[in-house]
N, C-alpha and C positions, 0 to 999 in steps of 0.2 A: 657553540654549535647547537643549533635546531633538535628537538627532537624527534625522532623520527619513529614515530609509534608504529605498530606492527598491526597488519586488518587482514580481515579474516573473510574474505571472497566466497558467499555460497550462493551457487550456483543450482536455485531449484527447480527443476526440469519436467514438461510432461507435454508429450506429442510434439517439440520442436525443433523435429528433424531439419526441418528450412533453414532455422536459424541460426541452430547452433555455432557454425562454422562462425558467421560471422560477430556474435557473441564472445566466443571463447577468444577471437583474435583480438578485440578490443580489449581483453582482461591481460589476455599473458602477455601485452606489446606495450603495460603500463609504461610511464616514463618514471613511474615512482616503484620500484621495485620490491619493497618488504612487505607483503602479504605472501598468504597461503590459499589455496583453491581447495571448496569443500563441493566436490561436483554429486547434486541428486538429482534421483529417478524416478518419477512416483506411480510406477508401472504403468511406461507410454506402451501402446499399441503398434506405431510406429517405428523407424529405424533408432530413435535417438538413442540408444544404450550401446549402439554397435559405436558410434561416434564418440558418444561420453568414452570408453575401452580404448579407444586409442588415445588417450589423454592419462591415463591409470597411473605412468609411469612416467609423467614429466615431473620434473623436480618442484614445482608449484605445488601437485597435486597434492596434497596430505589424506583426501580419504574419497573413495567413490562409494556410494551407498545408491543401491538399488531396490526398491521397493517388489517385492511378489505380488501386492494385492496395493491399489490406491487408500489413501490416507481416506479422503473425503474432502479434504479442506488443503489449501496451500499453506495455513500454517502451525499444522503440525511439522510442515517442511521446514519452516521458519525456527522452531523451536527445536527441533532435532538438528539443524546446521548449526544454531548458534551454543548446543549441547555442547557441540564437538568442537566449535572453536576455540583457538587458545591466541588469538588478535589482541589488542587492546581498542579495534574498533570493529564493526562488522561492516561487511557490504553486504547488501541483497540482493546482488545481479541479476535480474530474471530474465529469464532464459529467451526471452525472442527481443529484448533491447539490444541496445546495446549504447559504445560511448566513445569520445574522443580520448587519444592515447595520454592525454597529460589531465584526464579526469579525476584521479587520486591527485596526483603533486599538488592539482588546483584547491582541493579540498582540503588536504592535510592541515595548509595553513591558514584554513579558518579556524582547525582545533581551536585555534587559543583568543582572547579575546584580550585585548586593551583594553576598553573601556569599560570593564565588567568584571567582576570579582572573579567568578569563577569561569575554567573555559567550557569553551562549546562542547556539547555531548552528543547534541545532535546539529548536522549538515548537512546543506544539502542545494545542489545546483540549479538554474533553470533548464526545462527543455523544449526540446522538439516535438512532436508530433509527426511523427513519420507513416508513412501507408506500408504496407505490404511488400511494396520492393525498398522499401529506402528511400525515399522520395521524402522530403518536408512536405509539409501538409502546412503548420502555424508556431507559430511559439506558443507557451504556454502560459505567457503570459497573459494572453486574452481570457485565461482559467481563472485569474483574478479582477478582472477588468472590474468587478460588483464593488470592489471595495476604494473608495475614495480617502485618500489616496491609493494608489494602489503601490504600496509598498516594495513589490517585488519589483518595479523596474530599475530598483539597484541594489548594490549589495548591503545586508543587513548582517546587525547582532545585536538578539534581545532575548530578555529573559524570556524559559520557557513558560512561567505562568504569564506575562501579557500577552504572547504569541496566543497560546490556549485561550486566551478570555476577550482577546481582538479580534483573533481570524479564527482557531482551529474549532470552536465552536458554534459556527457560522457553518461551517462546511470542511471536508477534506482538504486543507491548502500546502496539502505534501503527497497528491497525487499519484504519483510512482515511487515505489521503494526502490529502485534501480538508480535515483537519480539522489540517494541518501547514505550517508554514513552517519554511525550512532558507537556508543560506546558499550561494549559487552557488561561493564559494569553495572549500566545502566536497568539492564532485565536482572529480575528478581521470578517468582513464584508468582507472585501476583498478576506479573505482568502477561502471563497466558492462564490467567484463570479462565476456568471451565467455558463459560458465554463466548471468549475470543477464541478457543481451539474447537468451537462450533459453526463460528463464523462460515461463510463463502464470502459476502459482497463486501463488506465495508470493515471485515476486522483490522485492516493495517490501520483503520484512521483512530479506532479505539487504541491501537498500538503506539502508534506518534502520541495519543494524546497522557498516556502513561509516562512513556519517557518525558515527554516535553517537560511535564509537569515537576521533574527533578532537575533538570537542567537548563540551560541557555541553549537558544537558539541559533546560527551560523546562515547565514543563506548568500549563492556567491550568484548576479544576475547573470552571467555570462553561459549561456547554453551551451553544455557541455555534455546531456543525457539525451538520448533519442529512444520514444518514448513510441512504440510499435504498434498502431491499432488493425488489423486483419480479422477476416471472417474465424478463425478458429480459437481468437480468445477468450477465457473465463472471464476478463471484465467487462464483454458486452452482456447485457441486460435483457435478452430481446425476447424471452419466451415469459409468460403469466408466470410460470412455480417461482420464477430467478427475481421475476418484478414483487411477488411478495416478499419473497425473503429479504431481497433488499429491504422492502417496507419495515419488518420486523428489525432485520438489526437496525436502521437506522434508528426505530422509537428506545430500542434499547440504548442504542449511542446517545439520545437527548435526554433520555431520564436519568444515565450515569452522568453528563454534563450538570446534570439540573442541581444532583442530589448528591454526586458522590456515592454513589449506592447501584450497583446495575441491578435494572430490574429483571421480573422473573419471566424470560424466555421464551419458558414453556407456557405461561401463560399467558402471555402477548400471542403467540402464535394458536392455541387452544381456540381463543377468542375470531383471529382472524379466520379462521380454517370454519368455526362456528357459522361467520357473516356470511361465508362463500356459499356456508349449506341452505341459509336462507337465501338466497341472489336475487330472488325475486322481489320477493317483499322488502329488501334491505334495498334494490335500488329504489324505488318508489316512495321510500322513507327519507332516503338519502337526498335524491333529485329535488325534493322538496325542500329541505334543509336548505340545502347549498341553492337550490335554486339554478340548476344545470340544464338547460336548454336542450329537449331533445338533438337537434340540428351539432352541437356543441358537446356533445359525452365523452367524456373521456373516462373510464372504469377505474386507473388509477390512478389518478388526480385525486380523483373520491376518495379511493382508499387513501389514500394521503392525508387528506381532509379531512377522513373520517378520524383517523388515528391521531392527530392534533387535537381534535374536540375529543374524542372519550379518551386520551389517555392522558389529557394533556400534556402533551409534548412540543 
């Protein structure tokens, strides 16, 4: 008989009252049944605590944790769900996805691996792209389309250091945490060092690229995750403070690639926050360098550019 490991469902939450309903119904209507639900709150503004409350006392539930005051970051949520879990896998469900009812049973039986020593520690399915009401938008497969082959149009299992050194240091090629299972055993201390529990934009890909790094990879192509882009999410990008940050962590994410070594944060960001004071003079200097066509500017591009050449990244 199969084993049937036990996953540990958290559910990190903040202003998605819309979605909830439809979220929570994809979790508890699994077809695979032995998880637990760890539902958080990271002091939304809106209805969603009144909703998560009705949920307090379903037999799934094992803990509701509501937040007084916002974390700053989602994964301090990340780290205190997986505190609490007692799974022998986690899921990340984020709170405005959602998934088809046989998402676990699909997954479970990548745990294990045939052709490879050890099993999978980290899995994880293809998805959808969906808008705002639930509509497909593309698969997500076109997210790797850069890479030829592109691997993901079927289902894979590979070590998680080739996975790291083929694709995951190229770019984020685990996209949604909603659309992943990973093994509890897998985080250690290390794995939310200081630099990731500072993060906003890019800490889950430094996160994939920790675990990856101990275990083998699982990937099942059959789109099974629906992956929610709307005007009220944290992973659009769309105002200058959000576009720097991003800047910063990602030069951090390629200098821990490069080096094994993450670099120093505060002063990557020192630095940039410096260039801004100069704007004038630094675009002038810049435009020259790169050679950027007034007609054609783009501000962060440059900072892009810029931070590859001085930091080399």
């Amino acid at each position: 008989m199969m084993h049937a490991p036990q996953v540990s469902v958290i559910v990190p939450n903040y202003n998605h009252q819309k979605f909830l309903p439809k979220r929570l119904d994809s979790i508890f209507n699994q077809t695979y049944q032995n998880f637990e639900v760890i539902l958080m709150d990271d002091a939304s503004s809106d209805e969603s605590v009144k909703i998560l409350k009705n949920y307090n006392n379903h037999p799934k539930v094992s803990h509701l944790v509501i937040n007084a005051l916002n974390s700053g970051s989602p994964f301090h949520q990340w780290k205190k769900g997986i505190d609490l879990a007692i799974g022998e896998f986690i899921w990340i469900a984020e709170s405005d996805d959602y998934c088809d009812y046989n998402f676990l049973e699909e997954l479970i039986s990548l745990t294990r691996s045939y052709n490879l020593k050890h099993e999978n520690g980290v899995i994880y399915s293809q998805s959808y792209d969906v808008n705002e009401y639930g509509e497909i938008i593309k698969s997500r497969l076109d997210y790797t389309a850069d890479f030829d082959p592109n691997i993901w149009s079927k289902t894979f299992k590979l070590s998680g250091k080739d996975f790291i050194d083929k694709y995951l240091k190229v770019k984020n090629v685990i996209p949604n945490a909603s659309a992943v299972l990973f093994k509890k055993s897998l985080v250690d201390k290390s794995t939310f060092a200081l630099n990731l529990l500072n993060m906003r934009m890019c800490g889950d890909w430094l996160f994939w690229i920790r675990l990856c790094n101990k275990t083998n990879v699982g990937f099942l192509s059959k789109p099974l995750n629906y992956f929610r882009g709307h005007d009220y999410s944290s992973r659009i990008h769309d105002t200058k403070d959000k576009k720097i940050n991003r800047l910063i962590e990602e030069s951090v994410i390629r200098r821990y690639l490069q080096t094994n070594k993450v670099a120093q944060k505060e002063e990557n960001e020192r630095l940039l926050r410096k260039w801004f004071q100069l704007q004038t003079k630094y675009d002038l200097i810049m435009g020259r360098i790169f050679k950027i066509g007034s007609g054609k500017y783009d501000y962060f591009r440059l900072l892009k550019e810029f931070l590859i050449y001085k930091l080399n990244i």
